[in-house]
C-alpha positions as a Markdown table, in Angstrom:
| # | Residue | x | y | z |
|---|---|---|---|---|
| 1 | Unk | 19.3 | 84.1 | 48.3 |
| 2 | Unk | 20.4 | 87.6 | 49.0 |
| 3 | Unk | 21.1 | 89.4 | 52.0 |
| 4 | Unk | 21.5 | 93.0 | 52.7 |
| 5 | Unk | 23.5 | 94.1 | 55.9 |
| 6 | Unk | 25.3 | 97.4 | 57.2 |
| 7 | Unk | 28.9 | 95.7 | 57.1 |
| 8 | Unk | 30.4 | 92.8 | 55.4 |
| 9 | Unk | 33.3 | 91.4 | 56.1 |
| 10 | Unk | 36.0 | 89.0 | 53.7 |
| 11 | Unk | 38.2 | 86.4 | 54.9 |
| 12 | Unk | 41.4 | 88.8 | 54.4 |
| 13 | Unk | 39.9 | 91.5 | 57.0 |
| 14 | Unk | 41.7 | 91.9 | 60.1 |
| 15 | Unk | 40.6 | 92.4 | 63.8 |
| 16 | Unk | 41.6 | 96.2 | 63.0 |
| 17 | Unk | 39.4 | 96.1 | 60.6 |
| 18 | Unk | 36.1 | 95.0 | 62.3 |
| 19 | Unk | 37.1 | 97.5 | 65.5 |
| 20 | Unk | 37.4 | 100.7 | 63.0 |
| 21 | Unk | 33.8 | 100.1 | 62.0 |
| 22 | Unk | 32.5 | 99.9 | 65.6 |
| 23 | Unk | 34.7 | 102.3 | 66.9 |
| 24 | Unk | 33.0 | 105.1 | 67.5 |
| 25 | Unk | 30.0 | 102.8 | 69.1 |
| 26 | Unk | 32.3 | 101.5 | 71.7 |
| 27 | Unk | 33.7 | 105.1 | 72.7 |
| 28 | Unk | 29.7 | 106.3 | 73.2 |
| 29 | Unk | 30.3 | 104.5 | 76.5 |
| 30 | Unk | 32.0 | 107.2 | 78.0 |
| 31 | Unk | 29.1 | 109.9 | 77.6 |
| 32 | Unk | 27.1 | 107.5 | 79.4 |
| 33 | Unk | 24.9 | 105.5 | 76.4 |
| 34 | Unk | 24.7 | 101.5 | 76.8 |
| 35 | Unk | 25.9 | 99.3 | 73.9 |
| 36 | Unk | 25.8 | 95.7 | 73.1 |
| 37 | Unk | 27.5 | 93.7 | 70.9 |
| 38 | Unk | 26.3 | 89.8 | 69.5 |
| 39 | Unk | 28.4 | 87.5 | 67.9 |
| 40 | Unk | 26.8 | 84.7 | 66.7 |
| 41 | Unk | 27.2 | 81.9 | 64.4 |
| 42 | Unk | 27.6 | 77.9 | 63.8 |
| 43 | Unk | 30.7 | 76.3 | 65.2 |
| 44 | Unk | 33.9 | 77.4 | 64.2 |
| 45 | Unk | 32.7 | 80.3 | 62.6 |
| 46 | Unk | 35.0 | 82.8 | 64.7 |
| 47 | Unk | 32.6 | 84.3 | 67.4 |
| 48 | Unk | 35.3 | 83.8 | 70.1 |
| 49 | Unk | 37.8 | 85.6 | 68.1 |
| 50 | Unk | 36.2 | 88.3 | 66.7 |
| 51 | Unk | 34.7 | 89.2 | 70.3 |
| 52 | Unk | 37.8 | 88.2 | 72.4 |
| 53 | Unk | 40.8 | 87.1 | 69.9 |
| 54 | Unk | 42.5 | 83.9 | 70.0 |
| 55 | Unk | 42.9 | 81.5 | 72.8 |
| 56 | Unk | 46.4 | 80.2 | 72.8 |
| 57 | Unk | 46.1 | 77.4 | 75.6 |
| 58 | Unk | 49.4 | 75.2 | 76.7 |
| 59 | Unk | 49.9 | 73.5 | 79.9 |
| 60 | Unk | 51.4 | 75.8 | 81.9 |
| 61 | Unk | 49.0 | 78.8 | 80.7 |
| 62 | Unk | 46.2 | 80.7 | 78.6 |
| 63 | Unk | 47.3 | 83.3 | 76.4 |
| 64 | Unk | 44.9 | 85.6 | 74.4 |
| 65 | Unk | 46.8 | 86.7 | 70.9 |
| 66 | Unk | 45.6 | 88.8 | 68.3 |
| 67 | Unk | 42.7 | 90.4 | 70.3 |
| 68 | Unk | 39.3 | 91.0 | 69.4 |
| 69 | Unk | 36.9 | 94.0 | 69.5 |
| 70 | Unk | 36.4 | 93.4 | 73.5 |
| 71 | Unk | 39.7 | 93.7 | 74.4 |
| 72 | Unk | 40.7 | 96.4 | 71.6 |
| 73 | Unk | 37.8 | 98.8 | 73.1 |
| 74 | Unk | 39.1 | 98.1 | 76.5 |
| 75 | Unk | 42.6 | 99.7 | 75.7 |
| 76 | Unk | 41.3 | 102.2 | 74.0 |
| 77 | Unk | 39.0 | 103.0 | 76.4 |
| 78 | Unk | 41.6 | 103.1 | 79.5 |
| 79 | Unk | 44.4 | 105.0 | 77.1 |
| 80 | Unk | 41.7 | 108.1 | 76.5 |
| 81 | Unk | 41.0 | 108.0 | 80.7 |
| 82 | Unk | 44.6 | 108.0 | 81.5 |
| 83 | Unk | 44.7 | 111.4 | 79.4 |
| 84 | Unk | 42.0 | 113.1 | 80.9 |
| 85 | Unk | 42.6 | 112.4 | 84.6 |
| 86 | Unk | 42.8 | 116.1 | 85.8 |
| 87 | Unk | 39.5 | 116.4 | 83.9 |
| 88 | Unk | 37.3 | 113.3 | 85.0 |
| 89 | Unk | 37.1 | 110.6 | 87.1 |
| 90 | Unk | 35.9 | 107.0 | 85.6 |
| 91 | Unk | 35.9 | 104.0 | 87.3 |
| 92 | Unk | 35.2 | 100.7 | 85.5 |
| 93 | Unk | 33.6 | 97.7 | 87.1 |
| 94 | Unk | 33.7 | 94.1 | 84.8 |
| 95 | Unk | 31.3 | 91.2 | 85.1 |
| 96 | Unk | 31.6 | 88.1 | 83.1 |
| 97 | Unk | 28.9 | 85.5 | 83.0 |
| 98 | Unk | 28.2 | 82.2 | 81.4 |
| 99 | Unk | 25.1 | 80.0 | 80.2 |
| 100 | Unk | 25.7 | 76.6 | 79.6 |
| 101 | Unk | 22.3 | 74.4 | 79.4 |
| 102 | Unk | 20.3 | 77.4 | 81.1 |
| 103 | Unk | 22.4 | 77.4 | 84.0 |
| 104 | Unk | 24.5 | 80.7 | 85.2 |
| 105 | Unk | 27.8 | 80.5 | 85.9 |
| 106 | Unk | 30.2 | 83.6 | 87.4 |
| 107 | Unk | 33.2 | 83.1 | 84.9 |
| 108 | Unk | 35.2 | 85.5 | 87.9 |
| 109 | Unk | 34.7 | 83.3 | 91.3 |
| 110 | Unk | 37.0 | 81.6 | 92.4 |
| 111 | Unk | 39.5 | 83.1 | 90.3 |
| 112 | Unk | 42.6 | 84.3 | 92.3 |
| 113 | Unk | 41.4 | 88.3 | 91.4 |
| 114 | Unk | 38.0 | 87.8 | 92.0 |
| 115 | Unk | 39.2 | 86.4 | 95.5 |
| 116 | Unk | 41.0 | 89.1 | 96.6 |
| 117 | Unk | 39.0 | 92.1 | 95.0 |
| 118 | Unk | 35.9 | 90.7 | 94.2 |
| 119 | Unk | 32.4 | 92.4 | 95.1 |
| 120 | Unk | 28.9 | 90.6 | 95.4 |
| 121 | Unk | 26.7 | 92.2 | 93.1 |
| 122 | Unk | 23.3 | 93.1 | 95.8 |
| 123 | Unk | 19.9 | 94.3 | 93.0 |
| 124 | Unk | 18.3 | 97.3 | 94.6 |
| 125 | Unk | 15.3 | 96.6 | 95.6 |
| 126 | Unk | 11.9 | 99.0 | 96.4 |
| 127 | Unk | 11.4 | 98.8 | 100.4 |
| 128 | Unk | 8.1 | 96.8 | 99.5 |
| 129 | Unk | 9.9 | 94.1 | 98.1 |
| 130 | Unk | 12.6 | 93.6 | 100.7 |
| 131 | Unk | 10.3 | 91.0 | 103.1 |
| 132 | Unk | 11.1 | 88.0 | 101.9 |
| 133 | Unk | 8.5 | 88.3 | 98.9 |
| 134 | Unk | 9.8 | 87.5 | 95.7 |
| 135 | Unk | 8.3 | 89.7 | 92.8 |
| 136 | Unk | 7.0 | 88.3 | 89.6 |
| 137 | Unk | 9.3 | 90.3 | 87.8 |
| 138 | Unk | 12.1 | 88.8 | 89.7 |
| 139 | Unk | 11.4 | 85.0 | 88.8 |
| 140 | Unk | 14.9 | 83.5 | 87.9 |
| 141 | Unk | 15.0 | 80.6 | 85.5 |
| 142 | Unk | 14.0 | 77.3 | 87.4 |
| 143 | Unk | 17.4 | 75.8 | 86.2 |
| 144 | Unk | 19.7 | 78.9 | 87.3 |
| 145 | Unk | 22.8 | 78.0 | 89.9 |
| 146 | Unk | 21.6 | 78.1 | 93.5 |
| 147 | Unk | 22.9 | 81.5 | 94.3 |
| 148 | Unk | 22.4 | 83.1 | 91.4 |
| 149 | Unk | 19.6 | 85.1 | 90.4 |
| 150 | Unk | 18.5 | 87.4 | 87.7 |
| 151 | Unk | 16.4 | 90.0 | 89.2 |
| 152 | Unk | 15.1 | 93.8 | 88.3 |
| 153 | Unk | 15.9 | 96.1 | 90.4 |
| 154 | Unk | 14.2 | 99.5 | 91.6 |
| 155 | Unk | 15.3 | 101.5 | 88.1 |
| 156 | Unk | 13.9 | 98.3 | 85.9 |
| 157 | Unk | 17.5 | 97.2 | 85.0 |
| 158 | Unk | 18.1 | 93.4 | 84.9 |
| 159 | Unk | 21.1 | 92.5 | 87.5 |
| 160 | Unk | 21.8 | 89.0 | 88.6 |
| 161 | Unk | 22.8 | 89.0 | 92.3 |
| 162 | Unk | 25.2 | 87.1 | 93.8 |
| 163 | Unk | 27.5 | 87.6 | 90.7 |
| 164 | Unk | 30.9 | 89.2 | 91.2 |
| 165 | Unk | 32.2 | 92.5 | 89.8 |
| 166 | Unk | 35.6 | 93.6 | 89.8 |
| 167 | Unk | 37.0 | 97.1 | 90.0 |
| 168 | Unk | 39.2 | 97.4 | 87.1 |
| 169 | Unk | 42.6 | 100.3 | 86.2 |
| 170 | Unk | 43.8 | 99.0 | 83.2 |
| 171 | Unk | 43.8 | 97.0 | 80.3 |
| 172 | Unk | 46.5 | 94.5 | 81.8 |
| 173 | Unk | 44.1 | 94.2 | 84.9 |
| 174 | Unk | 41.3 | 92.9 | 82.3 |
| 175 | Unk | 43.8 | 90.6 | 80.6 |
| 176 | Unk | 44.7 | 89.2 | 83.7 |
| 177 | Unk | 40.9 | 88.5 | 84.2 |
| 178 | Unk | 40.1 | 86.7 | 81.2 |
| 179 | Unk | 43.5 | 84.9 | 81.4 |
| 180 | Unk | 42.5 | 83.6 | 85.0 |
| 181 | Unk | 38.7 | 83.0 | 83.7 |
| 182 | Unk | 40.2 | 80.9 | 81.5 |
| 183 | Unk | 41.9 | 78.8 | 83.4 |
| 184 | Unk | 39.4 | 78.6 | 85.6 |
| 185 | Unk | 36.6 | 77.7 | 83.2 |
| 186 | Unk | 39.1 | 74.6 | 81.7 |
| 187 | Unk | 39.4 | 73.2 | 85.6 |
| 188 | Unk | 35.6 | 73.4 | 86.0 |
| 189 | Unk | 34.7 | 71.8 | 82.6 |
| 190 | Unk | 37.4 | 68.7 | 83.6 |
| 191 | Unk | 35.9 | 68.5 | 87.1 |
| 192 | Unk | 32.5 | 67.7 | 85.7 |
| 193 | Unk | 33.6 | 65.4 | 82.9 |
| 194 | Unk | 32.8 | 67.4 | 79.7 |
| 195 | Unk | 34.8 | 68.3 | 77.3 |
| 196 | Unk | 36.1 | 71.8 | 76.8 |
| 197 | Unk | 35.7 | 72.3 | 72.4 |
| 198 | Unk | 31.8 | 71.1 | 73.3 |
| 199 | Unk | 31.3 | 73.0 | 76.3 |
| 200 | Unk | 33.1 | 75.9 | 74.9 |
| 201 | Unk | 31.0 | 75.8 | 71.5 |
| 202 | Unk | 27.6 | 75.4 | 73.3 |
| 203 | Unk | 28.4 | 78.0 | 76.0 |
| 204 | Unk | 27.1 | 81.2 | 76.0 |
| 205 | Unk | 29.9 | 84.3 | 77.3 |
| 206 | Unk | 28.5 | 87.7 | 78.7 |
| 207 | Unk | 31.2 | 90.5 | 79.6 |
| 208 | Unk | 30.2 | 93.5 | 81.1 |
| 209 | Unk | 32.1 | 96.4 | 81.8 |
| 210 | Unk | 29.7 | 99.6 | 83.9 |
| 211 | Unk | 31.8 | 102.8 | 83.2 |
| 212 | Unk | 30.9 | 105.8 | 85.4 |
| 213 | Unk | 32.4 | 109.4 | 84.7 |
| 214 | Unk | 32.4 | 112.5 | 86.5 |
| 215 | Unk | 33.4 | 115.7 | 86.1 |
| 216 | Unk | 35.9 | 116.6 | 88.7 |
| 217 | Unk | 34.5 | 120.6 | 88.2 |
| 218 | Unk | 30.7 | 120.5 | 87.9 |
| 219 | Unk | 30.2 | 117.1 | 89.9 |
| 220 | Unk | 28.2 | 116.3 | 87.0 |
| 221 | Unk | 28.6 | 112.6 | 85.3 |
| 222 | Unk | 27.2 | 109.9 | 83.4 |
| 223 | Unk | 26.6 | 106.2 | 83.7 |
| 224 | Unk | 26.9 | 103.4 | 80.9 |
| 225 | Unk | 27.3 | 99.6 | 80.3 |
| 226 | Unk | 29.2 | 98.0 | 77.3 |
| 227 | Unk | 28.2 | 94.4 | 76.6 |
| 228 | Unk | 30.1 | 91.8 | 74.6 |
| 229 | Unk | 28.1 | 88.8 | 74.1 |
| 230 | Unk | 29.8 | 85.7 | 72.7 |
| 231 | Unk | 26.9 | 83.1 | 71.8 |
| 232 | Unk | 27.2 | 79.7 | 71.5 |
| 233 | Unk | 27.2 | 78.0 | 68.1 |
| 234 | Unk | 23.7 | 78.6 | 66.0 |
| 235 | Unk | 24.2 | 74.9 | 64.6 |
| 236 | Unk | 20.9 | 73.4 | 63.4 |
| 237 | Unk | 18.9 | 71.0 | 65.0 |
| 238 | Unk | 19.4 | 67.5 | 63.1 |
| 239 | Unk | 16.4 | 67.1 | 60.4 |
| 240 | Unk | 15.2 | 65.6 | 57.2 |
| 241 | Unk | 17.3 | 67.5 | 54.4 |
| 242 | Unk | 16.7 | 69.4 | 52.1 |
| 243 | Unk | 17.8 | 69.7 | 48.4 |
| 244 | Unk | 18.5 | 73.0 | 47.2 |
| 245 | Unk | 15.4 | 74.0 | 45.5 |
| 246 | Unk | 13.3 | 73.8 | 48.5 |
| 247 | Unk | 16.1 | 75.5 | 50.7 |
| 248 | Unk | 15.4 | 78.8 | 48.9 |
| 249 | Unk | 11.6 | 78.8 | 50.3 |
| 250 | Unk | 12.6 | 78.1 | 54.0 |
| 251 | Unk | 11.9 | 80.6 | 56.1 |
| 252 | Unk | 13.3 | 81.8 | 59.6 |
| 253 | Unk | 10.3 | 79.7 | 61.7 |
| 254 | Unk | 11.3 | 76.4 | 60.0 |
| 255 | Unk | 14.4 | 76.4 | 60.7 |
| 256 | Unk | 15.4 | 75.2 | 64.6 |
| 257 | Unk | 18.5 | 76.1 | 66.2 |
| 258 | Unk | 19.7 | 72.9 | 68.3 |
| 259 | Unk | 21.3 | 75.5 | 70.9 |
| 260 | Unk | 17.9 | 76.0 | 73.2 |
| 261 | Unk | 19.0 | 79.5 | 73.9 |
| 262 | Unk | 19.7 | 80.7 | 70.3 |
| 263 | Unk | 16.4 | 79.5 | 69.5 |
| 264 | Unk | 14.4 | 81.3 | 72.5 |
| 265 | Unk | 16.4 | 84.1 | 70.4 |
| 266 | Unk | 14.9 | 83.8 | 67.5 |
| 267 | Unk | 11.2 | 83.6 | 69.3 |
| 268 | Unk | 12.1 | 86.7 | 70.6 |
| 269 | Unk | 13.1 | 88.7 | 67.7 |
| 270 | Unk | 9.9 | 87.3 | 65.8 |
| 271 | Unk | 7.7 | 88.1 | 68.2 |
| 272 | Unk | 9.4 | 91.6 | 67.7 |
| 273 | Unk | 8.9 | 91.8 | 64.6 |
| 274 | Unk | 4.9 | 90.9 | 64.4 |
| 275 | Unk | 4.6 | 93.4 | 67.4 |
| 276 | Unk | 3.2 | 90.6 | 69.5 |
| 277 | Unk | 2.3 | 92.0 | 73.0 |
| 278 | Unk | 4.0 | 89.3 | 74.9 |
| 279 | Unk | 7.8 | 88.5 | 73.8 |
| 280 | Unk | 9.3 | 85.2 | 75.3 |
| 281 | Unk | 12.3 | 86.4 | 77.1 |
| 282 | Unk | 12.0 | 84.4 | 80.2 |
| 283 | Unk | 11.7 | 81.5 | 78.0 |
| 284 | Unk | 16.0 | 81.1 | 78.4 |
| 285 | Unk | 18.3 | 82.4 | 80.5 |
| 286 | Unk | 20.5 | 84.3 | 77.6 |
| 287 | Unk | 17.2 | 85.9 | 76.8 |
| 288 | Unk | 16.1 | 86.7 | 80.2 |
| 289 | Unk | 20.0 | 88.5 | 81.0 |
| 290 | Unk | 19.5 | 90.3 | 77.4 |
| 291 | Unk | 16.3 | 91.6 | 78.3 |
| 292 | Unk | 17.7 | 95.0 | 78.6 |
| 293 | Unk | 20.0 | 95.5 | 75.5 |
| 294 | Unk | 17.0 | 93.8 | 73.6 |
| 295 | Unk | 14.6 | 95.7 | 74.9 |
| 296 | Unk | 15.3 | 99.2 | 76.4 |
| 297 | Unk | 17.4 | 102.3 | 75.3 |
| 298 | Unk | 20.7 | 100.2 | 73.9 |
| 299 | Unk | 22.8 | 101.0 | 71.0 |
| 300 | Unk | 22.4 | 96.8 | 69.6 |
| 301 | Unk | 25.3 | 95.7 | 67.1 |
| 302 | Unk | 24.7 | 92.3 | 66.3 |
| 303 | Unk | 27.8 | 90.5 | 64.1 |
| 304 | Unk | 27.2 | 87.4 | 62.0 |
| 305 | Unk | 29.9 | 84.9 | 61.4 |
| 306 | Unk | 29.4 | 81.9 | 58.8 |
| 307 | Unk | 31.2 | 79.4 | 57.2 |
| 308 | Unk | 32.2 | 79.8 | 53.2 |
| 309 | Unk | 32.5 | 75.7 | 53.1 |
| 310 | Unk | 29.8 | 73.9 | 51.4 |
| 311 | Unk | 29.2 | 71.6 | 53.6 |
| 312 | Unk | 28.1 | 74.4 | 56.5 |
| 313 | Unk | 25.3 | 76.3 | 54.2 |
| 314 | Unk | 21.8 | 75.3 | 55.7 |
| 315 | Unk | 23.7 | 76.6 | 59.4 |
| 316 | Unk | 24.8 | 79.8 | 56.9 |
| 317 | Unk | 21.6 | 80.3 | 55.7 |
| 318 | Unk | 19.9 | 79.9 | 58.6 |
| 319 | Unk | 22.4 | 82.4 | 60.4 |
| 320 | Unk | 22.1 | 85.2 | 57.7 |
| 321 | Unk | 17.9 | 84.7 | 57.5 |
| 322 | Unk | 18.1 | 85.4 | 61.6 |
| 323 | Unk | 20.8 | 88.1 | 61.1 |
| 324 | Unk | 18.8 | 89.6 | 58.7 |
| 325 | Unk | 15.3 | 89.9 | 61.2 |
| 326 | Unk | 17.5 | 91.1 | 63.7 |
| 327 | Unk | 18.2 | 94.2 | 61.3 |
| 328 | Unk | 14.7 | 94.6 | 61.2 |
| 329 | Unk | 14.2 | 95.3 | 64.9 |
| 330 | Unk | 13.5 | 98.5 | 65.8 |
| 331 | Unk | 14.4 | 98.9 | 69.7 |
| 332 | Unk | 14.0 | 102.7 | 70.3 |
| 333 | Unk | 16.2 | 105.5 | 70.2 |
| 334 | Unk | 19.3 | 105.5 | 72.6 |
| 335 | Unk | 19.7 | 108.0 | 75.7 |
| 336 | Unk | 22.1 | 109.6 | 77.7 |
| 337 | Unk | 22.4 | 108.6 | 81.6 |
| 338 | Unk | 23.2 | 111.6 | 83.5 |
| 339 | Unk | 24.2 | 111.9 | 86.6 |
| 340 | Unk | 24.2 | 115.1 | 88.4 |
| 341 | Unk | 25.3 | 116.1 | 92.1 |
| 342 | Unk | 22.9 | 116.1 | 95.3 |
């Protein structure tokens, strides 16, 4: 089997490494584009690190070491505003989500930052949908958390309300959130029993960060939205195997992620693909809350990670064949937001 990709990556590249490439992606934020980034992969294959960086967890604390391409675009991000503050005003506002067994959960309540600066995030609704009624379009997944819901709002972009966003200065205040989120997440996983590796491997992490800059002269601004989404593990679903000859004629359909999600995913992108006229997105809730980044005018960089032991190559395969359809997507071309003064 061969594979042909934009990147690829060794085992002796660095987190600088993978940043440089996506560098100058991650900076488009400021002139108001969106951008998305996947990580996916089978379990231990290094999604969590190469999004966030590694989780360094004792009793007293959560430390994050050796940060990933989130938190590296994040500094960078708040070092070129702190040098342009006579020129522009930005404000940054950060949302973190999570999708474990199609439910939501808001990573940021009940966190003590979220407590003390948190705001409800309220979907802007047309006048006509106000009364009560609730809109096809705004059908949540029948297994969502009570008071969460993913809705559209008046502009088409997907917002679930009820979530909480957080104002944010600097990188140390967004350290301080995933730190806390962290901690957070480990007392919520040993309240319900589970354990945190399987929850953590099965769970599904969506950051957000909506960056708004204006210029201070003209009044004139722009508007964008830089995703980081750390999916859960793309491990197979247990099946009759295979030797090796017939592994080489598998294709992408027969192949069935165990993760629900991952395989609503894969739906998806086939669907894309063939150009059916109805693609499955409200089939999961990662789907459903990627709608946008899938679907609309997004700059989409999706990052493989597999395993180079044996013993993981039909999740390998099967990560590379789905990797491989993504490239094959074509979404549309990106667009500016403006923003320009009353």
């Amino acid at each position: 089997l061969s594979f042909e990709f934009d990147r690829v990556f060794n085992l002796h590249d660095q987190q600088q490494d993978v940043y440089s490439e996506i560098e100058e992606v991650c900076l488009g934020v400021l002139d108001g584009y969106n951008i998305c980034f996947l990580a996916f992969g089978p379990a231990r294959s290094g999604t969590t690190s190469t999004i966030l960086g590694d989780v360094c967890r004792t009793p007293e604390s959560v430390d994050i070491t050796n940060h990933g391409i989130q938190l590296k675009a994040l500094k960078q991000l708040f070092t070129i505003v702190d040098h342009r503050t006579e020129r522009y005003k930005d404000t940054f506002s950060l949302t973190i989500v999570e999708v474990f067994n199609e439910r939501i959960r808001d990573a940021i309540e009940g966190t003590p930052i979220g407590e003390s600066r948190g705001q409800v995030v309220v979907a802007e609704l047309k006048s006509s949908r106000r009364k009560n009624q609730k809109a096809p379009d705004d059908e949540s997944s029948s297994n969502k958390a009570s008071k969460l819901e993913i809705r559209s709002d008046t502009h088409g972009n997907t917002v679930v309300q009820g979530l909480t966003s957080v104002d944010v200065s600097s990188f140390e205040e967004v350290n301080t959130i995933w730190k806390e989120c962290l901690e957070a997440r480990a007392r919520s996983v040993e309240e319900l029993g589970l354990d945190l590796d399987t929850y953590e491997a099965s769970c599904h992490v969506i950051a957000t960060l909506r960056v708004r800059c204006t210029n201070i002269t003209t009044g004139v601004g722009t508007v964008g939205k830089l995703q980081f989404a750390d999916l859960g593990s793309a491990d197979l679903a247990p099946r009759q195997s295979l030797d090796d000859s017939e592994n080489a004629s598998v294709g992408l359909s027969e192949w069935r992620f165990s993760n629900r999600s991952l395989e609503t995913l894969s739906e998806c992108i086939n669907a894309r693909l063939e150009f059916d006229r109805s693609v499955p997105y409200r089939n999961s809730t990662l789907t459903h809350l990627l709608r946008d980044s899938l679907e609309s005018d997004t700059k989409v960089l999706a990052i493989a990670c597999v395993s180079a032991d044996p013993e993981d190559t039909e999740e390998s395969v099967a990560t590379l064949k789905l990797a491989s359809h993504m490239r094959r997507v074509s979404i549309g071309k990106a667009t500016r937001h403006l923003v320009t003064p009353p």
